[in-house]
Backbone as JSON Lines, residues from 0, in Angstrom:
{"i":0,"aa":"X","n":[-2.45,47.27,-2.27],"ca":[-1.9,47.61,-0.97],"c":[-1.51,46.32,-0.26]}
{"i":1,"aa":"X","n":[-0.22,46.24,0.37],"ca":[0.27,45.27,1.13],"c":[-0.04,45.21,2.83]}
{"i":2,"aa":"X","n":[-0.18,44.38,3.03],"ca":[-0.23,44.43,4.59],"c":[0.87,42.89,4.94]}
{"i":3,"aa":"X","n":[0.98,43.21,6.85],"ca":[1.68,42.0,7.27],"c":[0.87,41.46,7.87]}
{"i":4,"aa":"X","n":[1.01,40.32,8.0],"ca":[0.27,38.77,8.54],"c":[0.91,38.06,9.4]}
{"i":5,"aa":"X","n":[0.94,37.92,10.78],"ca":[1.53,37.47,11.37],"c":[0.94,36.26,11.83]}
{"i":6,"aa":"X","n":[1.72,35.18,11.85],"ca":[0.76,33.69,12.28],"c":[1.79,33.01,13.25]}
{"i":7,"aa":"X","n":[1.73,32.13,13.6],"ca":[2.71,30.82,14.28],"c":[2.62,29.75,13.42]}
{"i":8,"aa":"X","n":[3.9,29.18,13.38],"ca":[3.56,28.02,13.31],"c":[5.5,27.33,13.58]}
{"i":9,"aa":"X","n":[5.42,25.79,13.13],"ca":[6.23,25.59,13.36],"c":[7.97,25.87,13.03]}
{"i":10,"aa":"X","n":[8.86,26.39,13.87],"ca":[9.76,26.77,13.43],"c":[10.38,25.84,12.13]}
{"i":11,"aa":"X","n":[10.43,24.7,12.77],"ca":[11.53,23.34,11.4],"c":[10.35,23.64,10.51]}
{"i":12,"aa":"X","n":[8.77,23.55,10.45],"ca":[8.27,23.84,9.04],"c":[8.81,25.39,8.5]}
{"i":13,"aa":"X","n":[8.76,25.96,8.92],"ca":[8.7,27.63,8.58],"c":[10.35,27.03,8.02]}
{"i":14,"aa":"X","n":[11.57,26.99,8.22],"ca":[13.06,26.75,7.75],"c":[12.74,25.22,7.1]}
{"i":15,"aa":"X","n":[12.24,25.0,6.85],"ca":[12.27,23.87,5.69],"c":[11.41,24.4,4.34]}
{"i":16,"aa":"X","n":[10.33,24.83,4.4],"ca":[9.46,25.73,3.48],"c":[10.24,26.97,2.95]}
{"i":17,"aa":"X","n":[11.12,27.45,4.05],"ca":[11.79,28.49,3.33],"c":[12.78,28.17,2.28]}
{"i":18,"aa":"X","n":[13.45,27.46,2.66],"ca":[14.25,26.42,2.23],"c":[14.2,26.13,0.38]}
{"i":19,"aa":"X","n":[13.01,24.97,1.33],"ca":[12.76,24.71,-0.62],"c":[12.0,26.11,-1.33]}
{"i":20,"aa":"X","n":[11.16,27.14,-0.9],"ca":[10.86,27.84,-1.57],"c":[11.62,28.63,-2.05]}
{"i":21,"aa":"X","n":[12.88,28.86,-2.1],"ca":[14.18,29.32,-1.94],"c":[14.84,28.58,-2.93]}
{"i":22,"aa":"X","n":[15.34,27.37,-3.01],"ca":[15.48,26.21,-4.2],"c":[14.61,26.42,-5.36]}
{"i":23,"aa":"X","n":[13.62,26.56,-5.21],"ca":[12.5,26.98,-6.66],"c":[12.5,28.05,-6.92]}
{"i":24,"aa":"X","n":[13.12,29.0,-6.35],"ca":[13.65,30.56,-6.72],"c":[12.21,31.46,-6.19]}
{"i":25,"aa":"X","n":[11.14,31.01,-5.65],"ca":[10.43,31.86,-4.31],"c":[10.55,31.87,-3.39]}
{"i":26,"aa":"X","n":[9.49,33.34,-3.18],"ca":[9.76,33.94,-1.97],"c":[9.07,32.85,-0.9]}
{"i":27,"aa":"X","n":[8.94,32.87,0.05],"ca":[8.06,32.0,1.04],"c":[6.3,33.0,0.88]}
{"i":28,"aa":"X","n":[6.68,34.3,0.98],"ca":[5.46,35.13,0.78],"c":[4.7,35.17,-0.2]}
{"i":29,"aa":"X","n":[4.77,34.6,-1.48],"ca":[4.44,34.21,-2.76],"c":[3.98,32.98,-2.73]}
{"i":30,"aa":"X","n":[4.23,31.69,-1.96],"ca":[3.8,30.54,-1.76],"c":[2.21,30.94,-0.93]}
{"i":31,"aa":"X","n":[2.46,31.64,0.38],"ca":[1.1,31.67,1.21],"c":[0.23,32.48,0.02]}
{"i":32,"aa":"X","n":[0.61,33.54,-0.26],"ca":[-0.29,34.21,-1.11],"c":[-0.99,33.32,-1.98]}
{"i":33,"aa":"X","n":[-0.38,32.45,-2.57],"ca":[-0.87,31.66,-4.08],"c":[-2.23,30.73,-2.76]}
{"i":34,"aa":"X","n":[-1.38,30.25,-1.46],"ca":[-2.3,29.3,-1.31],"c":[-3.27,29.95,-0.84]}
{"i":35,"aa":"X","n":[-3.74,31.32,-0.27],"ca":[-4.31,32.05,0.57],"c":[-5.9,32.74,-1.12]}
{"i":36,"aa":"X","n":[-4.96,32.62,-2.44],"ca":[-5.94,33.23,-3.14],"c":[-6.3,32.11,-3.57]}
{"i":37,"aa":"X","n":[-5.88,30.78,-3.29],"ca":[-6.79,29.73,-4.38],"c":[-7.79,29.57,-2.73]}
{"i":38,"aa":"X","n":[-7.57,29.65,-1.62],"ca":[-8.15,29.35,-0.23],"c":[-9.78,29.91,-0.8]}
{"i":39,"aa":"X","n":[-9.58,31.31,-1.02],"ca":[-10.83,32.15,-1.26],"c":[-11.63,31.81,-2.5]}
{"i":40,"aa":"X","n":[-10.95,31.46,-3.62],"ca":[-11.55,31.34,-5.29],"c":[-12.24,29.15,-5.24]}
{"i":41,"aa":"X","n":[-11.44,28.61,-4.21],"ca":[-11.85,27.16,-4.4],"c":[-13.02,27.22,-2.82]}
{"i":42,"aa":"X","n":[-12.96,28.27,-1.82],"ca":[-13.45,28.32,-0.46],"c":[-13.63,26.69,0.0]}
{"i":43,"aa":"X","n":[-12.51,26.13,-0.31],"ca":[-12.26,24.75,0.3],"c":[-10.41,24.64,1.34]}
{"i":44,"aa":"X","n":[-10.55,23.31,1.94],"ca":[-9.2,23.61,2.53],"c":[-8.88,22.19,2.25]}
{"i":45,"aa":"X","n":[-7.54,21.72,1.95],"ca":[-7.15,20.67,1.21],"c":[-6.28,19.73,2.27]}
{"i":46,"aa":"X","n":[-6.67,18.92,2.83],"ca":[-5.52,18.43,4.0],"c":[-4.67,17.31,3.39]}
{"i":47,"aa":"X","n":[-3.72,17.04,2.69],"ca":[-3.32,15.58,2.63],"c":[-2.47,14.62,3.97]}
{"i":48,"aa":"X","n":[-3.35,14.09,3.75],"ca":[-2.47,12.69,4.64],"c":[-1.58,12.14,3.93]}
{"i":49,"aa":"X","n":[-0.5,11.61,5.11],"ca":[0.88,10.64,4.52],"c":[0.22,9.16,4.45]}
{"i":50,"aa":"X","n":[0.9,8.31,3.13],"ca":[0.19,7.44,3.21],"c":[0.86,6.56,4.11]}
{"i":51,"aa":"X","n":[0.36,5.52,4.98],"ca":[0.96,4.93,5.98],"c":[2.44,3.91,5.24]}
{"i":52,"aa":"X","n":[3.04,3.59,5.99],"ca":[4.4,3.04,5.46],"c":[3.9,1.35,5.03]}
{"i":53,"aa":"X","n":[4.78,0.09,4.82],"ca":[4.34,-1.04,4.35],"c":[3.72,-1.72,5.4]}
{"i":54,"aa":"X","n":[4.54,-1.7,6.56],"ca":[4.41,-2.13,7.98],"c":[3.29,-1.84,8.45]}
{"i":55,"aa":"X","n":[2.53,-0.17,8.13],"ca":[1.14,0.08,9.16],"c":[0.31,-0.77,7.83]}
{"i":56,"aa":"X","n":[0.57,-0.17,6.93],"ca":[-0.83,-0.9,5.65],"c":[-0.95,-2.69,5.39]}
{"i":57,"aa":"X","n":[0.05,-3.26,6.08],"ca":[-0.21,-4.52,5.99],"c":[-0.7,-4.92,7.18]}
{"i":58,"aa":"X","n":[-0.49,-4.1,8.53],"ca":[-1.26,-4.95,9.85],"c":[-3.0,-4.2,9.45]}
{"i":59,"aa":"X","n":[-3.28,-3.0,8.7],"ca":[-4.47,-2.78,8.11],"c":[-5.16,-3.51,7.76]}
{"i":60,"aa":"X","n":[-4.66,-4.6,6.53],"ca":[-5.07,-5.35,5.52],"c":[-5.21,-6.56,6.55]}
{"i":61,"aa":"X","n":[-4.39,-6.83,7.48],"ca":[-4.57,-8.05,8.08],"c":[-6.2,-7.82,9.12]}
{"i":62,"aa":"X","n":[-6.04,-6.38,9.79],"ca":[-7.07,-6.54,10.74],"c":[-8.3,-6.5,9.89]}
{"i":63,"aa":"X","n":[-8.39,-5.73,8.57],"ca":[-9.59,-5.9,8.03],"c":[-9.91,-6.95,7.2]}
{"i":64,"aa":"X","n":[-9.14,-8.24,6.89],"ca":[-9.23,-9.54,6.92],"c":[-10.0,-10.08,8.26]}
{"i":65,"aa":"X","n":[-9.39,-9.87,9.18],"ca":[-9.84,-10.44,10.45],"c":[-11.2,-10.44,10.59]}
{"i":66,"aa":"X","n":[-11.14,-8.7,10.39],"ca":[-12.82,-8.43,11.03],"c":[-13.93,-8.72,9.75]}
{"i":67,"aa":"X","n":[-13.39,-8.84,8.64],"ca":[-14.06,-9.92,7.92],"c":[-14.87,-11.05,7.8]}
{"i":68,"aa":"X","n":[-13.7,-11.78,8.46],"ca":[-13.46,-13.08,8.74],"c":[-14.56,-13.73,10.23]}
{"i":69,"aa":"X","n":[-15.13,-12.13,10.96],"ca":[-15.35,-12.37,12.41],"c":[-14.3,-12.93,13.36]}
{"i":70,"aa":"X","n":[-13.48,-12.46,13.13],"ca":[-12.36,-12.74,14.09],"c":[-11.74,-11.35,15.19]}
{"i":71,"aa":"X","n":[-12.81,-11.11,15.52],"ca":[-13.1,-9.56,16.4],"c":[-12.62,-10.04,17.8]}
{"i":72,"aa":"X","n":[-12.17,-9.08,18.58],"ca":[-12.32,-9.09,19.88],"c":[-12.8,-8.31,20.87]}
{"i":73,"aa":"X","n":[-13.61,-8.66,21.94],"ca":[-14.47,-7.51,22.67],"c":[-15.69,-7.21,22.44]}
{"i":74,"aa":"X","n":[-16.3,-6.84,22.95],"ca":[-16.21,-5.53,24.05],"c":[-15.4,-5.99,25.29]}
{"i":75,"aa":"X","n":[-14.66,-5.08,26.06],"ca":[-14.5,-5.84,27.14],"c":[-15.18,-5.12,28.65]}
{"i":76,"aa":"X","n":[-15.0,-5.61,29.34],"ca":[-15.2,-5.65,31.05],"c":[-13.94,-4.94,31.29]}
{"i":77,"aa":"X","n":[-13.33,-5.15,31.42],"ca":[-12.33,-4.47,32.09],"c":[-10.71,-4.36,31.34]}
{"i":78,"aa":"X","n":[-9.92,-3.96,31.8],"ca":[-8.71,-3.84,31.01],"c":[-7.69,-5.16,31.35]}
{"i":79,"aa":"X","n":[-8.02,-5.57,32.5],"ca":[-7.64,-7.25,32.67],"c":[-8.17,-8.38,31.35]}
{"i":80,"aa":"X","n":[-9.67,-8.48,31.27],"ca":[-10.2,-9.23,30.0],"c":[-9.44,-8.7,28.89]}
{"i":81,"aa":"X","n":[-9.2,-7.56,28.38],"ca":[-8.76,-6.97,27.02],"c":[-7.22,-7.75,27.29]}
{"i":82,"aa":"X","n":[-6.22,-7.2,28.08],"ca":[-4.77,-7.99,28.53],"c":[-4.8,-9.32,27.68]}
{"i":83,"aa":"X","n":[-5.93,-10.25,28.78],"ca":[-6.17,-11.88,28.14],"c":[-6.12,-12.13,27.53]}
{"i":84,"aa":"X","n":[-6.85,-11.52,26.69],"ca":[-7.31,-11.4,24.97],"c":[-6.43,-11.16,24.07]}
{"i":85,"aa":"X","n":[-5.51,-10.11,24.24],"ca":[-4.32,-9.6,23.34],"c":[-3.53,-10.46,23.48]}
{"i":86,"aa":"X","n":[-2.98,-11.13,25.14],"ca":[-2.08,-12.05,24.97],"c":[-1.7,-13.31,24.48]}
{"i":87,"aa":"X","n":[-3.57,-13.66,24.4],"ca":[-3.98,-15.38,23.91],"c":[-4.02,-15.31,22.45]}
């Protein structure tokens, strides 16, 4: 027996998902289903993160050099001291 499921979510995801599920010759309703029965049989939920671009993963690598290194700044007093600090 079928039933409907009504949810929200984002319109550009919902027309981009349709999209490619559409390109791979499925339905969009065949995609939730697949993810909705592995949801129940794995009773886990899978989030992936984007991995950050070159630009965020190298000021990463630099600050955790730093704080390595003890080259920390703060705690501060106020948001004037922090200013100082960032600017020096």
């Amino acid at each position: 027996m079928d039933t409907t499921m009504l949810i929200k979510t984002n319109k550009v995801l919902k027309t981009r998902a349709q999209k490619l599920a559409k390109e791979m010759g499925l339905p969009l309703g065949t995609l939730i289903n697949n993810y909705l029965r592995d949801f129940i049989i794995d009773k886990q939920v899978t989030f992936n993160a984007p991995m950050p671009n070159k630009k965020t993963q190298a000021a990463i690598l630099a600050s955790r050099r730093e704080l390595k290194a003890g080259k920390t700044a703060g705690p501060f007093n106020s948001v004037e001291g922090m200013m100082k600090s960032l600017n020096s």
